[in-house]
KOLMARZA-462489 format. One record per residue (C-alpha): residue number from 1; residue in one letter; x, z negated, y negated. Coordinates in steps of 0.2 Angstrom, whole numbers. Each point is the difference from the previous one (the first is absolute). Example, Ala and Ser with C-alpha at 12.3 -4.5 7.8 and 13.67 -1.06 7.14 Angstrom:
BEGIN
<mardren i="1" aa="A" xx="62" zz="-39" yy="22"/>
<mardren i="2" aa="S" xx="6" zz="3" yy="-17"/>
//
This chain:
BEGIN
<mardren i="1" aa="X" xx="68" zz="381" yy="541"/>
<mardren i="2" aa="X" xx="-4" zz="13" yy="13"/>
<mardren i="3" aa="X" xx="12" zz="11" yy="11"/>
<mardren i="4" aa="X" xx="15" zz="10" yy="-8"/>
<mardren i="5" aa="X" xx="-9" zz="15" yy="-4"/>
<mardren i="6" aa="X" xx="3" zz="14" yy="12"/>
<mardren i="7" aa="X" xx="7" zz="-13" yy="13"/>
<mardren i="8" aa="X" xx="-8" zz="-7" yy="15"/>
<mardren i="9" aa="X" xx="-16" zz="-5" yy="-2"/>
<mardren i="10" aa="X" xx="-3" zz="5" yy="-17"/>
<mardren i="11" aa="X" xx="-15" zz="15" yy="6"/>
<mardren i="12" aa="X" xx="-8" zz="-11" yy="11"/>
<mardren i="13" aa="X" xx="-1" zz="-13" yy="-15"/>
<mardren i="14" aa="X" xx="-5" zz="14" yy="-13"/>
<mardren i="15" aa="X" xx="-13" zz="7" yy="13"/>
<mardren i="16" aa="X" xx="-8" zz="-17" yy="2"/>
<mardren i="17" aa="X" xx="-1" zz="-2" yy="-19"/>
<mardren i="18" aa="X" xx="-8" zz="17" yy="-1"/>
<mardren i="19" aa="X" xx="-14" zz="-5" yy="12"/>
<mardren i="20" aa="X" xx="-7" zz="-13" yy="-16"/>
<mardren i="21" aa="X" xx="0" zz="15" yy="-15"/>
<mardren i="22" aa="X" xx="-15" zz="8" yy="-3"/>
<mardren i="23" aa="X" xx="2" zz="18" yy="-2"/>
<mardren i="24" aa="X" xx="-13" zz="6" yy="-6"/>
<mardren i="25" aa="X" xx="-4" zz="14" yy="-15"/>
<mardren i="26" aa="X" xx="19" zz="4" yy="6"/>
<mardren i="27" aa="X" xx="0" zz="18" yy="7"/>
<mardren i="28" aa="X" xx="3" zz="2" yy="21"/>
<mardren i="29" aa="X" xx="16" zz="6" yy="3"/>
<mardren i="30" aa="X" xx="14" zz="-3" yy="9"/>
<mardren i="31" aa="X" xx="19" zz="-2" yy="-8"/>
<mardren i="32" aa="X" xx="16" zz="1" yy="12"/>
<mardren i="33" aa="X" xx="13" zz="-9" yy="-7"/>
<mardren i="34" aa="X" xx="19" zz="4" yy="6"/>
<mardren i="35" aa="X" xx="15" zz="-14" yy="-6"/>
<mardren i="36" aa="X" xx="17" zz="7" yy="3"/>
<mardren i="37" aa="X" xx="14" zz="-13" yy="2"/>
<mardren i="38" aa="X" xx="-9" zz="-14" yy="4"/>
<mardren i="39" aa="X" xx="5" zz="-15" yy="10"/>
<mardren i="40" aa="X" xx="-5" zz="10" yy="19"/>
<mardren i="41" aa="X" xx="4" zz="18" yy="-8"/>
<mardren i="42" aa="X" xx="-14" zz="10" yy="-5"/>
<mardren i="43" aa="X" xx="-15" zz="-11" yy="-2"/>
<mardren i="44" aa="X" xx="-17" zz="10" yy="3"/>
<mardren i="45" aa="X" xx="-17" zz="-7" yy="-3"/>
<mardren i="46" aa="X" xx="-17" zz="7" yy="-5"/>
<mardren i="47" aa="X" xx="-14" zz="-8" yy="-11"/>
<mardren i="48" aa="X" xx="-19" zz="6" yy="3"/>
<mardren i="49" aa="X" xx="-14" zz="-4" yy="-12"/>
<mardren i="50" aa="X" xx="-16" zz="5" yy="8"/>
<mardren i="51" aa="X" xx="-17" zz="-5" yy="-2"/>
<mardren i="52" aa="X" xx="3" zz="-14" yy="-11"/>
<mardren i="53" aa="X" xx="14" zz="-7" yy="12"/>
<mardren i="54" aa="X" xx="21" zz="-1" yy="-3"/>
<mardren i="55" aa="X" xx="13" zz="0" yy="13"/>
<mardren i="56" aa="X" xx="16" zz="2" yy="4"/>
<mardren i="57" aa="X" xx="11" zz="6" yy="17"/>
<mardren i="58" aa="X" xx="14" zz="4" yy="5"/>
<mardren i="59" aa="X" xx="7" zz="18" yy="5"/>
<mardren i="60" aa="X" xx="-7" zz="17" yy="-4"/>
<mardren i="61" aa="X" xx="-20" zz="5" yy="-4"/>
<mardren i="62" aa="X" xx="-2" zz="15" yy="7"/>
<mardren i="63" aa="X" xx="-9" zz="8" yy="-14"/>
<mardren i="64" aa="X" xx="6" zz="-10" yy="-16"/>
<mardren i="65" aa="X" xx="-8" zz="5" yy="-19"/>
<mardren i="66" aa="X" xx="17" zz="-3" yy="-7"/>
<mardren i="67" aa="X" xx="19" zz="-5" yy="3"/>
<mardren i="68" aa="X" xx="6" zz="-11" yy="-10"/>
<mardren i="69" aa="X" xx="22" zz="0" yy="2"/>
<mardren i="70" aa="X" xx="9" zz="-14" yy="-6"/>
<mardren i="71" aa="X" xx="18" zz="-5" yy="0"/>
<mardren i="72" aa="X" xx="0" zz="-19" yy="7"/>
<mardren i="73" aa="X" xx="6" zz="-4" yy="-17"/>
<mardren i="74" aa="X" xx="-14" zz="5" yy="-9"/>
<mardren i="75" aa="X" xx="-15" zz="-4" yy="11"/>
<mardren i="76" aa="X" xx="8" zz="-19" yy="-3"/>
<mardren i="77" aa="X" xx="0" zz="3" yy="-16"/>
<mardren i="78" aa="X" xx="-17" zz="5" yy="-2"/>
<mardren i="79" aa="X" xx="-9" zz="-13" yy="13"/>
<mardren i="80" aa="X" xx="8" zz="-12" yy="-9"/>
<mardren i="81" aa="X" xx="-8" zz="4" yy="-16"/>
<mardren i="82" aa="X" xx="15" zz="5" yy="-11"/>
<mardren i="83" aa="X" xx="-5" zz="20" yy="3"/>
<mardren i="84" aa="X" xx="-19" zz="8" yy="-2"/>
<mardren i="85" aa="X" xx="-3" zz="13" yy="12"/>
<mardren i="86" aa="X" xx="-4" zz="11" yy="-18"/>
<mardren i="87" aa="X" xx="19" zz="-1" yy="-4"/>
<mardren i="88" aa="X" xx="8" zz="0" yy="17"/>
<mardren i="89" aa="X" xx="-8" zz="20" yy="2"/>
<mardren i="90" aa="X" xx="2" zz="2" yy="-17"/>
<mardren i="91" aa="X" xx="18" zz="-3" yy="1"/>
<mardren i="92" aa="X" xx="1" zz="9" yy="17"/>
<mardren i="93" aa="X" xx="5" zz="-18" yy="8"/>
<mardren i="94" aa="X" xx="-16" zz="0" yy="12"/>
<mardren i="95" aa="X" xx="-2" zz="21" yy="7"/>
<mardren i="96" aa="X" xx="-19" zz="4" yy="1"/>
<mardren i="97" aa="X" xx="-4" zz="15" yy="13"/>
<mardren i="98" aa="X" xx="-21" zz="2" yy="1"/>
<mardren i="99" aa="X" xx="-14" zz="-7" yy="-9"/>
<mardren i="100" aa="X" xx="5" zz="-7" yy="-16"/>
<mardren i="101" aa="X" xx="-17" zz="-1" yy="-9"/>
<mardren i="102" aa="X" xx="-5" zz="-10" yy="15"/>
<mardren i="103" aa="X" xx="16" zz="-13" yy="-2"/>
<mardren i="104" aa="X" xx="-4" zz="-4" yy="-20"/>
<mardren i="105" aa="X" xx="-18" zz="5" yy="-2"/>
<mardren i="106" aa="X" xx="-9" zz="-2" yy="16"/>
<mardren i="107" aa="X" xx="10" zz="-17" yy="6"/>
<mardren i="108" aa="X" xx="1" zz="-6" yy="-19"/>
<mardren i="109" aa="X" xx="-14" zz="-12" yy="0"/>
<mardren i="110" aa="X" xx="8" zz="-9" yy="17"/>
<mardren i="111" aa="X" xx="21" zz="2" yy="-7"/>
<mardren i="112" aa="X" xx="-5" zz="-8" yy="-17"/>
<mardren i="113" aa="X" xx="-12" zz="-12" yy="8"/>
<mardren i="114" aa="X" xx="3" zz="-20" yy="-3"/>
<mardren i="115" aa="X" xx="-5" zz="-3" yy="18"/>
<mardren i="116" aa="X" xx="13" zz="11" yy="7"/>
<mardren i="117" aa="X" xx="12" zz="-8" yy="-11"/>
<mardren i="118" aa="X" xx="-3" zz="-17" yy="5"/>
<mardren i="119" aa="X" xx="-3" zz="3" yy="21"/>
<mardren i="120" aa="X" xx="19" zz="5" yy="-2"/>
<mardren i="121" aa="X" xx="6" zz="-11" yy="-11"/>
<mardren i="122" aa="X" xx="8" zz="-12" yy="13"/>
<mardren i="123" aa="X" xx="9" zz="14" yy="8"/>
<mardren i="124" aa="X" xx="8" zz="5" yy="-15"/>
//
């Protein structure tokens, strides 16, 4: 098992993990992702696909395709599997300011793919 999601060490563990998946047919993009009430506050992080190629940092992009919002609850929720990113905007759980075509069509083929899945496995 990996580090407490959100806590210290979990983005550098994510980003590493990232580096192996192979992103390619998704669309290039960037996603800004803001967790309120994490362990250290408001946790900010951004995840790039470009040119084939995943990643993850920390802090703000300065031009992002997308915000994603999440209570702290909820993100949990869905990184660990028990909420899909379908429901949680659905459900108004995850806020979604941007591209939205490019979050579930254009990175479809890398959120539903088996390798993403099993790079993070070990973090879940």
């Amino acid at each position: 098992m990996g580090p407490e999601p959100l806590g210290e060490g979990w983005l550098e563990a994510v980003a590493v993990e990232l580096e192996t998946v192979d992103a390619a047919g998704s669309a290039d993009g960037v996603a800004q992702v803001v967790v309120s009430g994490s362990p250290s506050g408001t946790a900010t992080f951004c995840v790039v696909v470009a040119d084939g190629r995943l990643s993850a940092a920390p802090g703000r992009h300065p031009e992002p395709d997308m915000v994603l919002s999440w209570s702290c609850k909820d993100f949990v929720d869905a990184w660990q599997g028990g909420l899909s990113l379908e429901a949680a905007y659905m459900s108004g759980r995850m806020k979604l300011e941007g591209n939205q075509v490019l979050l579930f069509d254009g990175w479809r083929p890398l959120l539903r793919s088996p390798q993403l899945r099993s790079a993070l496995a070990s973090l879940r």
